[in-house]
N, CA, C, O and CB atoms as a CASP TS submission, in Angstrom:
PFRMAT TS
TARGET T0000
AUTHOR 0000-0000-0000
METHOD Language model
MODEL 1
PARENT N/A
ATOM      1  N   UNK     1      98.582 116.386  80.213  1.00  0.00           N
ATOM      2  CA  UNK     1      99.334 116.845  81.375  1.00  0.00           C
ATOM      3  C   UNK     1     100.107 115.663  81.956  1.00  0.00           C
ATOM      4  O   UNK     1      99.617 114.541  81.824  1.00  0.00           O
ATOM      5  CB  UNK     1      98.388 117.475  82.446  1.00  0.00           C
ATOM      6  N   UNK     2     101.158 115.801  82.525  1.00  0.00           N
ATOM      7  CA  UNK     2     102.399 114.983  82.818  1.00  0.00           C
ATOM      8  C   UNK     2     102.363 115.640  84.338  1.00  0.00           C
ATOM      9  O   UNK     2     101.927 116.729  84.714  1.00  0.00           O
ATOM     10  CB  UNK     2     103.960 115.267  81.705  1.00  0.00           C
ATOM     11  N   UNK     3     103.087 114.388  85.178  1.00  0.00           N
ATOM     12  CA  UNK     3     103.198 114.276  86.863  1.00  0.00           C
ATOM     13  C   UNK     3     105.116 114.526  86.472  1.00  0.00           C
ATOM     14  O   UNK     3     105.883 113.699  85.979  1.00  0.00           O
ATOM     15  CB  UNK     3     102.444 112.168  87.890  1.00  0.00           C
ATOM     16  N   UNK     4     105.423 116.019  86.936  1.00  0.00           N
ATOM     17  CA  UNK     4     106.661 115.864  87.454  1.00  0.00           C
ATOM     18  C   UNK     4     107.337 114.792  88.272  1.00  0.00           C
ATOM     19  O   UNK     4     106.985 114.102  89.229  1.00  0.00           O
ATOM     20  CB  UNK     4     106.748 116.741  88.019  1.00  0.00           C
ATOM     21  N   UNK     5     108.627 114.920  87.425  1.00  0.00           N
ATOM     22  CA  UNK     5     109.424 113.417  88.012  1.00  0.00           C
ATOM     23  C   UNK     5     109.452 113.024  89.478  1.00  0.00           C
ATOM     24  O   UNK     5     109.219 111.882  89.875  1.00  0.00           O
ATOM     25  CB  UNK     5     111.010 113.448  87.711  1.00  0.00           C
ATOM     26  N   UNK     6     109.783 114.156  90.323  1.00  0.00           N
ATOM     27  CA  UNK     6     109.969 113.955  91.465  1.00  0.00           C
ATOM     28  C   UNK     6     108.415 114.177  92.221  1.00  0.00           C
ATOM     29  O   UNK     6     108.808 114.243  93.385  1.00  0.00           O
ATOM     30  CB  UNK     6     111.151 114.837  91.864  1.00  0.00           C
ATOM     31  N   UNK     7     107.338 114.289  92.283  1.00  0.00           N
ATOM     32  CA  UNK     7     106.205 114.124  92.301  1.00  0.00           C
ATOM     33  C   UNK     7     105.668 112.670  92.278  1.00  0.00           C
ATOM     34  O   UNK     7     104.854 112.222  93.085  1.00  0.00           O
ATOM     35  CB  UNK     7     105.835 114.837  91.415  1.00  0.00           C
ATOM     36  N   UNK     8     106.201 112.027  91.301  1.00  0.00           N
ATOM     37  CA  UNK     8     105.838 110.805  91.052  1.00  0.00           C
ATOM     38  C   UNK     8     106.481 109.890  91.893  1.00  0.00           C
ATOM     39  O   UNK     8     106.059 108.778  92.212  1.00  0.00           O
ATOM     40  CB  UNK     8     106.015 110.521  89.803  1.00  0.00           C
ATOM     41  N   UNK     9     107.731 110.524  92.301  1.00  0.00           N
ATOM     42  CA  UNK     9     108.639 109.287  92.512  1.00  0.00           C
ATOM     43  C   UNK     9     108.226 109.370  94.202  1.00  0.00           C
ATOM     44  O   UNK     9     108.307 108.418  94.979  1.00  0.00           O
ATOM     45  CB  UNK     9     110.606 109.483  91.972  1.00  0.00           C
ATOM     46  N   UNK    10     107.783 110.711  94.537  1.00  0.00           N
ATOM     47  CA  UNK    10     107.148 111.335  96.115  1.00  0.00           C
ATOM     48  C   UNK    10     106.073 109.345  96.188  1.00  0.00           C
ATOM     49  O   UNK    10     106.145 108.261  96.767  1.00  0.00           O
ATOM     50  CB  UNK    10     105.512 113.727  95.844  1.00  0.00           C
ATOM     51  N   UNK    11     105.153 110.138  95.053  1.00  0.00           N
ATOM     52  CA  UNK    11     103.926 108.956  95.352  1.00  0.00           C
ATOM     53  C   UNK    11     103.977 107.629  95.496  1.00  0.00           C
ATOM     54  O   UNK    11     103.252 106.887  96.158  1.00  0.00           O
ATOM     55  CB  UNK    11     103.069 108.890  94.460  1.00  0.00           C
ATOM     56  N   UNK    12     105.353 107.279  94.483  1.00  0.00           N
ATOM     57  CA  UNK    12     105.896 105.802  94.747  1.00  0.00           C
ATOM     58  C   UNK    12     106.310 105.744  96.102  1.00  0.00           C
ATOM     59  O   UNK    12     105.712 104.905  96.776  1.00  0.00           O
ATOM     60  CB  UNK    12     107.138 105.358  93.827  1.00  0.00           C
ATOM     61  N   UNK    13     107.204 106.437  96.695  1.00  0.00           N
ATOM     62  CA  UNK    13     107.517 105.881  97.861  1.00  0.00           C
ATOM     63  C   UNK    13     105.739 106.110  99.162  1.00  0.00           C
ATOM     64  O   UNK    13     105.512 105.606 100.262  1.00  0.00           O
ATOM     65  CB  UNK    13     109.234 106.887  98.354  1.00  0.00           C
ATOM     66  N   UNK    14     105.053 106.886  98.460  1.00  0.00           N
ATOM     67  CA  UNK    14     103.804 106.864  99.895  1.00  0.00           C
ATOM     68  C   UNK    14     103.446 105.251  99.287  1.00  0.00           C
ATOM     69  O   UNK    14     103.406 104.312 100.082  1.00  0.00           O
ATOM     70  CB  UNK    14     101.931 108.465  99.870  1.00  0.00           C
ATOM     71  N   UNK    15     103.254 105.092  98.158  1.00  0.00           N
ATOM     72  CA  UNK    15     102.389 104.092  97.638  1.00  0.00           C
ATOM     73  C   UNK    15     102.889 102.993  98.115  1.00  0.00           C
ATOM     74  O   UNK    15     102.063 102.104  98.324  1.00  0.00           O
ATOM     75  CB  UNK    15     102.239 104.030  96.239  1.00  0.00           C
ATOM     76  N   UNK    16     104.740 102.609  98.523  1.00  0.00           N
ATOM     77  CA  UNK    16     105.520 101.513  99.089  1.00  0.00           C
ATOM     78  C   UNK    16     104.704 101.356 100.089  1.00  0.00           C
ATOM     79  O   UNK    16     103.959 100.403 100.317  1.00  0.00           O
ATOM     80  CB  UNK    16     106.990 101.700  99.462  1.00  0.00           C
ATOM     81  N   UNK    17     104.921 102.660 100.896  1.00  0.00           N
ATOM     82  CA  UNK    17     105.135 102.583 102.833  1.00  0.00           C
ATOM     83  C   UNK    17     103.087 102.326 103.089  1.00  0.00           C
ATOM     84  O   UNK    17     102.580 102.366 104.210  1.00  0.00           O
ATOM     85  CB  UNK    17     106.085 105.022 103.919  1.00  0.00           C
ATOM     86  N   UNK    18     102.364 102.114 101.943  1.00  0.00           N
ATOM     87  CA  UNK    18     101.328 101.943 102.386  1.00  0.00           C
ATOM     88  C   UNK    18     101.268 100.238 102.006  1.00  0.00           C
ATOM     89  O   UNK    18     100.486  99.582 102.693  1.00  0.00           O
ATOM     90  CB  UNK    18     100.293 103.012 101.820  1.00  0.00           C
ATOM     91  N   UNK    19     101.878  99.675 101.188  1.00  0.00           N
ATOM     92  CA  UNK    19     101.761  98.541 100.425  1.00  0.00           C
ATOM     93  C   UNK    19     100.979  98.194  99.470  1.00  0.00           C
ATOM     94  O   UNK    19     100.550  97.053  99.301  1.00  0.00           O
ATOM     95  CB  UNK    19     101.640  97.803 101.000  1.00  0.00           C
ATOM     96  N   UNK    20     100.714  99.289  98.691  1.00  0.00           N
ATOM     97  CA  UNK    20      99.963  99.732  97.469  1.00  0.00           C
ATOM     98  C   UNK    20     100.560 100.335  96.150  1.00  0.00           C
ATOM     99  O   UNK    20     101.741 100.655  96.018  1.00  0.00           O
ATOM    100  CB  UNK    20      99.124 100.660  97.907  1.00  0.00           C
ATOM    101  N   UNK    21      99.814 100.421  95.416  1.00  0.00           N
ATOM    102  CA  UNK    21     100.483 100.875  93.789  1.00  0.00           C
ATOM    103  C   UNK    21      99.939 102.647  93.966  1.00  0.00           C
ATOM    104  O   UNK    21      99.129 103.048  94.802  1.00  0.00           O
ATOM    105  CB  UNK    21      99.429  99.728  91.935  1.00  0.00           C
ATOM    106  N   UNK    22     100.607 103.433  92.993  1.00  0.00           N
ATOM    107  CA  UNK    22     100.128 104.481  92.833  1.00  0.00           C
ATOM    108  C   UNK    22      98.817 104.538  92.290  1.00  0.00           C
ATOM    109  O   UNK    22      97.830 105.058  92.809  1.00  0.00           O
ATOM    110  CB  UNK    22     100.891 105.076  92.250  1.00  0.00           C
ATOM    111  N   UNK    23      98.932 103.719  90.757  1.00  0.00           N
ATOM    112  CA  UNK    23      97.728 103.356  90.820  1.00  0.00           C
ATOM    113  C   UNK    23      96.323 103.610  91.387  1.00  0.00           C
ATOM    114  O   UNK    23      95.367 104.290  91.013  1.00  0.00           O
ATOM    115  CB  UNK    23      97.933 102.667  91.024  1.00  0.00           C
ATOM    116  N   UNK    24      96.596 102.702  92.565  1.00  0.00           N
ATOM    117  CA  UNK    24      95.197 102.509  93.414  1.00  0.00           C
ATOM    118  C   UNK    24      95.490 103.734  94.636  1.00  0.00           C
ATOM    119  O   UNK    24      94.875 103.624  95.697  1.00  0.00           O
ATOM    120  CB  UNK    24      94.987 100.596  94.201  1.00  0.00           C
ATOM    121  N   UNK    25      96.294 104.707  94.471  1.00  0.00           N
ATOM    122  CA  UNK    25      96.239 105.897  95.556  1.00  0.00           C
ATOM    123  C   UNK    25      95.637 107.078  94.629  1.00  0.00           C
ATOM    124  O   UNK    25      94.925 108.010  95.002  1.00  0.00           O
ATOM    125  CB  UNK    25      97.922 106.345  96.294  1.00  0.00           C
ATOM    126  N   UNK    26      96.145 106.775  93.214  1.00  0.00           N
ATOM    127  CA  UNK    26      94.701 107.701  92.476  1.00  0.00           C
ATOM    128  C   UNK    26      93.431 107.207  92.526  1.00  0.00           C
ATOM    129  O   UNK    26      92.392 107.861  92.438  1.00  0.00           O
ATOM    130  CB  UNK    26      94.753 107.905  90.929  1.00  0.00           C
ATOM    131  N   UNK    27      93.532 106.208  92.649  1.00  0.00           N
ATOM    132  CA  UNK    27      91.781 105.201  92.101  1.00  0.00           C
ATOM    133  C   UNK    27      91.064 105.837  93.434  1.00  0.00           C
ATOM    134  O   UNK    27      89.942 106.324  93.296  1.00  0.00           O
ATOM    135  CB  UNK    27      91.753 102.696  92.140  1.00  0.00           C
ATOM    136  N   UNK    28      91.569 105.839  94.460  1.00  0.00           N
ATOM    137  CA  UNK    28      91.102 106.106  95.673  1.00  0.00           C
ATOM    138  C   UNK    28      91.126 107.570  95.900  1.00  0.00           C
ATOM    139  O   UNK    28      90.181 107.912  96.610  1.00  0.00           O
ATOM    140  CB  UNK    28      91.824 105.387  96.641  1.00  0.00           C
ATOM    141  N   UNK    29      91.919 108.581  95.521  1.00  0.00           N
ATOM    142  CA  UNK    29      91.510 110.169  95.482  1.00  0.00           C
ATOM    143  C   UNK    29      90.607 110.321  94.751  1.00  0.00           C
ATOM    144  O   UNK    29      89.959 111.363  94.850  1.00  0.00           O
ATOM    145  CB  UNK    29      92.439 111.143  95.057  1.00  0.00           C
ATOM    146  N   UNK    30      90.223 109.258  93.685  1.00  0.00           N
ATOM    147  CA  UNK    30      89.281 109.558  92.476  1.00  0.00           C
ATOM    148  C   UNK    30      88.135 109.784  92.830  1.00  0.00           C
ATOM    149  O   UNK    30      87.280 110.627  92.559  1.00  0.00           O
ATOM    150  CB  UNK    30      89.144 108.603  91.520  1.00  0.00           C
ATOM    151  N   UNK    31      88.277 108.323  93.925  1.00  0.00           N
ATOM    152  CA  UNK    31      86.624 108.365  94.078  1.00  0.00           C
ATOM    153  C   UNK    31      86.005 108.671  95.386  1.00  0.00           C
ATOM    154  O   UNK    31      84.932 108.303  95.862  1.00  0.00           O
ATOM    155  CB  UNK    31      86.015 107.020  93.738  1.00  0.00           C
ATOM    156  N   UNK    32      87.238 109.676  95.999  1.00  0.00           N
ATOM    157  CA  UNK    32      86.882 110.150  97.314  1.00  0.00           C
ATOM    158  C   UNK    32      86.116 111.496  96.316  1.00  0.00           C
ATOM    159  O   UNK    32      84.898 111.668  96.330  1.00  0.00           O
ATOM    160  CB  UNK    32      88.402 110.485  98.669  1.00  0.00           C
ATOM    161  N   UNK    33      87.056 112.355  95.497  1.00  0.00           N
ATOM    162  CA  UNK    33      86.807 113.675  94.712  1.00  0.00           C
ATOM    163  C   UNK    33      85.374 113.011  94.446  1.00  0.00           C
ATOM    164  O   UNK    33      84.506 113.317  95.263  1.00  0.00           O
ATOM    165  CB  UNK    33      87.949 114.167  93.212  1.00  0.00           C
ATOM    166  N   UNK    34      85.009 112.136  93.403  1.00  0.00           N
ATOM    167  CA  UNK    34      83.816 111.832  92.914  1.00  0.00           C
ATOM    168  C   UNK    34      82.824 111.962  94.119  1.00  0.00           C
ATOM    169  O   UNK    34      81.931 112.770  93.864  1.00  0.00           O
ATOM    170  CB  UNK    34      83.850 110.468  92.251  1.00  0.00           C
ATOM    171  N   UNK    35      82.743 111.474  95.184  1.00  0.00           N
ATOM    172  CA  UNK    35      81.900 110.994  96.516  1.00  0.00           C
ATOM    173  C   UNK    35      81.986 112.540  97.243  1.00  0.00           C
ATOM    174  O   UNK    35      81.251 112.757  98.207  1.00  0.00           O
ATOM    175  CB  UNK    35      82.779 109.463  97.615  1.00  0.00           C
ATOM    176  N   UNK    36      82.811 113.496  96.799  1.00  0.00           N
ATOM    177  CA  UNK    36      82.631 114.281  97.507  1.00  0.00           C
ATOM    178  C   UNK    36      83.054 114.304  98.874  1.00  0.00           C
ATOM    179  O   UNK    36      82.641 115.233  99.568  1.00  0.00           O
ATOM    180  CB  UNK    36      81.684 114.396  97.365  1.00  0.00           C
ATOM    181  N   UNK    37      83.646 113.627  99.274  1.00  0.00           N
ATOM    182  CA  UNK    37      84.282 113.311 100.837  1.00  0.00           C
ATOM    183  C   UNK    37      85.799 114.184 100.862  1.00  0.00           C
ATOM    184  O   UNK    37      86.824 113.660 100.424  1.00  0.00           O
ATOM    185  CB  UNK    37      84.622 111.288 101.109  1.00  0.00           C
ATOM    186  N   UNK    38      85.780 115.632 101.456  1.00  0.00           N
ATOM    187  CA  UNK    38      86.930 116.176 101.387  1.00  0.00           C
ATOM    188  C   UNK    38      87.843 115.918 102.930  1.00  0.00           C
ATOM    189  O   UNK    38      87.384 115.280 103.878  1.00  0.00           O
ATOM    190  CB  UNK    38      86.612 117.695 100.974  1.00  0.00           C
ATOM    191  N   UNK    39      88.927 116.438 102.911  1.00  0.00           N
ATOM    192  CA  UNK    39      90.015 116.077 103.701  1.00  0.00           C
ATOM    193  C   UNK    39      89.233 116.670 105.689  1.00  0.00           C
ATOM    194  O   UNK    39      89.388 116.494 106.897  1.00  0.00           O
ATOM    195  CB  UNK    39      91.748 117.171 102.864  1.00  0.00           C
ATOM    196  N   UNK    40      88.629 117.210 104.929  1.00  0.00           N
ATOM    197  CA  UNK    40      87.447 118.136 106.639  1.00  0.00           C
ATOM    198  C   UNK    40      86.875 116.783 107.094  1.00  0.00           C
ATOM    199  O   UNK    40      87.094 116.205 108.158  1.00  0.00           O
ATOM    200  CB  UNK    40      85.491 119.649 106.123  1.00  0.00           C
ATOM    201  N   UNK    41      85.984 116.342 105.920  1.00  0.00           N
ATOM    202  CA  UNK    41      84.764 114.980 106.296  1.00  0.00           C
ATOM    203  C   UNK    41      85.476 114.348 106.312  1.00  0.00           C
ATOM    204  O   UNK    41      85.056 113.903 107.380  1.00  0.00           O
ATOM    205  CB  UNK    41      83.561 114.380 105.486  1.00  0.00           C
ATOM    206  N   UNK    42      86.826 113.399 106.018  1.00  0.00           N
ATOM    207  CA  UNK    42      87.330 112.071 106.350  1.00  0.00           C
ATOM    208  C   UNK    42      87.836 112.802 107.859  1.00  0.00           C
ATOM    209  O   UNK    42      87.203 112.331 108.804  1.00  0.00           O
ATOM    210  CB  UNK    42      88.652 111.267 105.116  1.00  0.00           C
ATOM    211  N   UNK    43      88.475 113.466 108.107  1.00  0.00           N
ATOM    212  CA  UNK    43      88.990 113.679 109.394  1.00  0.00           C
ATOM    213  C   UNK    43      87.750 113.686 110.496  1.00  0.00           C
ATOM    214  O   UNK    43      87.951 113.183 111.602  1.00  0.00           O
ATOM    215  CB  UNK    43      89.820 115.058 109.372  1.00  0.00           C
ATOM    216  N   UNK    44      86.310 114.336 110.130  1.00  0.00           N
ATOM    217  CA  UNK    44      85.729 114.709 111.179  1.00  0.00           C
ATOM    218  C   UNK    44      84.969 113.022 111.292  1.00  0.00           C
ATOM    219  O   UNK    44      84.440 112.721 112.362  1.00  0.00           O
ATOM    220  CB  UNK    44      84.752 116.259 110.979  1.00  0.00           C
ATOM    221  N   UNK    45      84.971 112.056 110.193  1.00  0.00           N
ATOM    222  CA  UNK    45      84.503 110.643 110.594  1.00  0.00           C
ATOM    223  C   UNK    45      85.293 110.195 111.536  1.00  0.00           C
ATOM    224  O   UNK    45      84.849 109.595 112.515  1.00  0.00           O
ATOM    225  CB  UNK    45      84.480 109.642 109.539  1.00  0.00           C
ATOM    226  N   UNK    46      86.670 110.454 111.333  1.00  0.00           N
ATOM    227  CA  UNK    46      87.768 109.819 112.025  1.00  0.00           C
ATOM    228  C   UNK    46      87.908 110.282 113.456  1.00  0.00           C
ATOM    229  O   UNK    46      88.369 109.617 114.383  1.00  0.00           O
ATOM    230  CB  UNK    46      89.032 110.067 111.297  1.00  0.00           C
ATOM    231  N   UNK    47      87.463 111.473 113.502  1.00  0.00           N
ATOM    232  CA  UNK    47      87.459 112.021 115.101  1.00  0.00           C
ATOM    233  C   UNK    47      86.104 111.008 115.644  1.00  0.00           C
ATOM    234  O   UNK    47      86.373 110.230 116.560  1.00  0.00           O
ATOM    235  CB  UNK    47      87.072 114.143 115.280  1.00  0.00           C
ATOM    236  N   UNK    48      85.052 111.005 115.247  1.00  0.00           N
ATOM    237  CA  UNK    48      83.535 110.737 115.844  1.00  0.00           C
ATOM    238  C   UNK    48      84.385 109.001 115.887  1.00  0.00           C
ATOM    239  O   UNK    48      84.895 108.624 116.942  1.00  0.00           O
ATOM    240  CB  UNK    48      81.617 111.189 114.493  1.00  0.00           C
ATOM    241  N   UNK    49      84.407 108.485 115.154  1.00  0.00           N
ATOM    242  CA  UNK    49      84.780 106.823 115.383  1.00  0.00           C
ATOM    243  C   UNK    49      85.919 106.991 116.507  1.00  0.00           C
ATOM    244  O   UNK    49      85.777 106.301 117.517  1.00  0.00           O
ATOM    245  CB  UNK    49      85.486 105.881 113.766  1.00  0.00           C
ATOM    246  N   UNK    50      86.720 107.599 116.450  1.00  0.00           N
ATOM    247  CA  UNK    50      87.888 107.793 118.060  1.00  0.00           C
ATOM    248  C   UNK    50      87.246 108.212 119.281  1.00  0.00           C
ATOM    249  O   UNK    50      88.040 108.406 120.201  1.00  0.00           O
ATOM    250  CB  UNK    50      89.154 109.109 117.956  1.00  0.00           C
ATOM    251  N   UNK    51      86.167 108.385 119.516  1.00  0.00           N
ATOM    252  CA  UNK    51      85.283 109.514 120.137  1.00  0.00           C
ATOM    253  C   UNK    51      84.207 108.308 120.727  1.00  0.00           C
ATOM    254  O   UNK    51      83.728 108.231 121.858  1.00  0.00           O
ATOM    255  CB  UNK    51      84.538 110.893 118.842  1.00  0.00           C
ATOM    256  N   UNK    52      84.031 107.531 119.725  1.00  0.00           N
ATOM    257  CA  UNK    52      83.010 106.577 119.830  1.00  0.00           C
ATOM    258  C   UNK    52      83.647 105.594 120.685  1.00  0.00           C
ATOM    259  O   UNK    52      82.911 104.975 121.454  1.00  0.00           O
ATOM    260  CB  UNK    52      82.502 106.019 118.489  1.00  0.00           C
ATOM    261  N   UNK    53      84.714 105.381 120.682  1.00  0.00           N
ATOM    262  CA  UNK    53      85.526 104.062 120.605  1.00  0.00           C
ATOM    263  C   UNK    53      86.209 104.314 122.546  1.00  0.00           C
ATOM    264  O   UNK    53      86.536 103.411 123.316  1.00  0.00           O
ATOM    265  CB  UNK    53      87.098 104.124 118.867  1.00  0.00           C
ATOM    266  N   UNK    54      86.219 105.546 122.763  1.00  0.00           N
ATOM    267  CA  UNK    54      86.608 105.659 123.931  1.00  0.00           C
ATOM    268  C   UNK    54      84.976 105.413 125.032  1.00  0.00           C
ATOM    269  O   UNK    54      83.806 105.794 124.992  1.00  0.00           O
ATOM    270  CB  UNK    54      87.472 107.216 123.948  1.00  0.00           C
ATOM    271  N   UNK    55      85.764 104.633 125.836  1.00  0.00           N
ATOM    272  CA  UNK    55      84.605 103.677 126.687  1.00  0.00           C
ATOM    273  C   UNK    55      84.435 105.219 127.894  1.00  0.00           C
ATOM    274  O   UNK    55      83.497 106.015 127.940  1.00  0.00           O
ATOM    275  CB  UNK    55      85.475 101.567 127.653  1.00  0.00           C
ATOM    276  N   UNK    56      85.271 105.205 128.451  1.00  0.00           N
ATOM    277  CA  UNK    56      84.760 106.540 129.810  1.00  0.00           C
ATOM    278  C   UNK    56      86.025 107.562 130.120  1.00  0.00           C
ATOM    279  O   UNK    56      87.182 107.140 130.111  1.00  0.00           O
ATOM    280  CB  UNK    56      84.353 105.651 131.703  1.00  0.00           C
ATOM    281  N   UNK    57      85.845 108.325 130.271  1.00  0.00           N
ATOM    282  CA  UNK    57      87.088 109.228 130.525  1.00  0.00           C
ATOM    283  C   UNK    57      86.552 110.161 131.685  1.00  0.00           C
ATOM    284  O   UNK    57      85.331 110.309 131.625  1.00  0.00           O
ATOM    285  CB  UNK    57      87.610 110.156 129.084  1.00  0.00           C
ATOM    286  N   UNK    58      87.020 110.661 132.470  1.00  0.00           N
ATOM    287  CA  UNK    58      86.713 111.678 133.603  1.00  0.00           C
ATOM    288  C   UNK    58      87.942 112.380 133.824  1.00  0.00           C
ATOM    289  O   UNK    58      89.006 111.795 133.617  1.00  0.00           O
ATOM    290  CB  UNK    58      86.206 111.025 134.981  1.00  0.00           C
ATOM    291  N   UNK    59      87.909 113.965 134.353  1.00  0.00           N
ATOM    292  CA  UNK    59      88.783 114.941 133.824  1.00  0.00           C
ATOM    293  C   UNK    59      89.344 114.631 135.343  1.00  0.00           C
ATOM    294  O   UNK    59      90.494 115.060 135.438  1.00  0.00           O
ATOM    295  CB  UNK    59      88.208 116.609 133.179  1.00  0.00           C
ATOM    296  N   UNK    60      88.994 114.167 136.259  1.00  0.00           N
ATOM    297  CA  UNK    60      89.329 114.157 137.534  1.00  0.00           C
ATOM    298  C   UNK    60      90.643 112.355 137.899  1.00  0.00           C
ATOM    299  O   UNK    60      91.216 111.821 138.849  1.00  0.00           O
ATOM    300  CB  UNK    60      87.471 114.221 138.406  1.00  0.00           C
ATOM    301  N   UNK    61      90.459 112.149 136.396  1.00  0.00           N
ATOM    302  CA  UNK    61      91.384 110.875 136.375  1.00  0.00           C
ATOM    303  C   UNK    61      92.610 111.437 135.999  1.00  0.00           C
ATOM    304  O   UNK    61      92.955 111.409 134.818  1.00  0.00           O
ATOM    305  CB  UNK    61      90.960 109.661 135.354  1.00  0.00           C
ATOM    306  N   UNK    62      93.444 112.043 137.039  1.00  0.00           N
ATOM    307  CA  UNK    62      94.941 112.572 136.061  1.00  0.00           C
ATOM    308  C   UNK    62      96.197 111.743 137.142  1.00  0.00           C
ATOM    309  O   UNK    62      96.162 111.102 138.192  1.00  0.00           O
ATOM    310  CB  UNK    62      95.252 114.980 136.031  1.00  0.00           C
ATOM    311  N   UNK    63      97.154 112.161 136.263  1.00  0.00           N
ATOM    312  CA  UNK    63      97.906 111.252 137.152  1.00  0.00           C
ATOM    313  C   UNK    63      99.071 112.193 137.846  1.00  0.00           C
ATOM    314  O   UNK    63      99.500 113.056 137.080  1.00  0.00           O
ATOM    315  CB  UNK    63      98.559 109.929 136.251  1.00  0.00           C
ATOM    316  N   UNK    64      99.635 112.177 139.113  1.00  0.00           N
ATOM    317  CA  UNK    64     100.466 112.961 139.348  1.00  0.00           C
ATOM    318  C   UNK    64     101.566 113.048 138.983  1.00  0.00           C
ATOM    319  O   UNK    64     102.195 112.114 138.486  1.00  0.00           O
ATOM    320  CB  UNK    64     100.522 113.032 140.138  1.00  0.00           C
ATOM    321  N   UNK    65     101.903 113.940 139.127  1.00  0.00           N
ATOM    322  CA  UNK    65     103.303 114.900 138.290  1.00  0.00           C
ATOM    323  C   UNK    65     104.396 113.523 138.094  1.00  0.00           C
ATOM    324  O   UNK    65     104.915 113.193 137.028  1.00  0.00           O
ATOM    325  CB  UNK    65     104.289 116.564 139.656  1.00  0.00           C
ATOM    326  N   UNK    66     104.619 112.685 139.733  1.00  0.00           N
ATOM    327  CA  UNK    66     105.936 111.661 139.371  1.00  0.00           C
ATOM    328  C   UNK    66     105.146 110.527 138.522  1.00  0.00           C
ATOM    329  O   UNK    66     105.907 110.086 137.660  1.00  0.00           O
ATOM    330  CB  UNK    66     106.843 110.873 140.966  1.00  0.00           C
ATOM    331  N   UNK    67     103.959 109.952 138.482  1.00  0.00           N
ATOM    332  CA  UNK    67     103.488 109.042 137.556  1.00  0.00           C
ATOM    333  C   UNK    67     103.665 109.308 136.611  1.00  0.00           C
ATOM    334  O   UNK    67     103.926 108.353 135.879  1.00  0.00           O
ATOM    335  CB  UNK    67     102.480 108.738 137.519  1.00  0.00           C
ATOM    336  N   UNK    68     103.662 110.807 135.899  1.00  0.00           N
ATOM    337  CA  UNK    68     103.433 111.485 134.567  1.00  0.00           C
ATOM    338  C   UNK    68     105.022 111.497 133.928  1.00  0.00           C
ATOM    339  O   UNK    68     105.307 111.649 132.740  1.00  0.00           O
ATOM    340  CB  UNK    68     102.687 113.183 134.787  1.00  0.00           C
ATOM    341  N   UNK    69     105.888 111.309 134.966  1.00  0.00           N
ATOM    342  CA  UNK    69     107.572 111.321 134.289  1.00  0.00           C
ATOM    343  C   UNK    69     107.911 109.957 134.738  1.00  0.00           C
ATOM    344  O   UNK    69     109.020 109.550 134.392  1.00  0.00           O
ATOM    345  CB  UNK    69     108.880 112.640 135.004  1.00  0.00           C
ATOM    346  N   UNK    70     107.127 109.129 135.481  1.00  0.00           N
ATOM    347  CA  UNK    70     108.052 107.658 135.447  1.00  0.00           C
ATOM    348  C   UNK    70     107.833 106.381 134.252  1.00  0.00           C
ATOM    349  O   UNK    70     106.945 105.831 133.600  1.00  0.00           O
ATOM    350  CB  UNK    70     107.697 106.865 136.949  1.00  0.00           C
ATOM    351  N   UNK    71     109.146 106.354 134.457  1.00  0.00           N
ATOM    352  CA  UNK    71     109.562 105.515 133.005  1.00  0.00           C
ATOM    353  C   UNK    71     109.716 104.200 133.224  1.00  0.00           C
ATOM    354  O   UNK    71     110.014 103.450 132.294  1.00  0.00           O
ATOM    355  CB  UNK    71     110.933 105.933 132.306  1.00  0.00           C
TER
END
């Protein structure tokens, strides 16, 4: 099986804008597929570490309407 041209050429440019080879953007789907880690579980790690990372928030901290449009 063969990667359509423009498919490939898609992955070259993600593989630029990451500063990586295609290569290593399969090596790394490979062994996410292998590990079993689907696109649900990397996102729901990624929420809990953003989640983690926020120190205090209170719903009563908002800002008023002209704070919320000044530039």
């Amino acid at each position: 099986m063969s990667v359509p041209d423009d498919v490939y050429r898609a992955a070259r440019v993600k593989a630029a804008e990451r500063d990586t080879s295609v290569s290593a953007l399969v090596k790394d789907f490979l062994m996410r597929l292998a590990a079993g880690e689907d696109d649900f579980e990397r996102r729901k790690a990624l929420q809990a570490e953003v989640l983690a990372s926020i120190e205090r928030f209170e719903g009563g901290d908002r800002l008023s309407r002209d704070e919320t449009h000044r530039r």
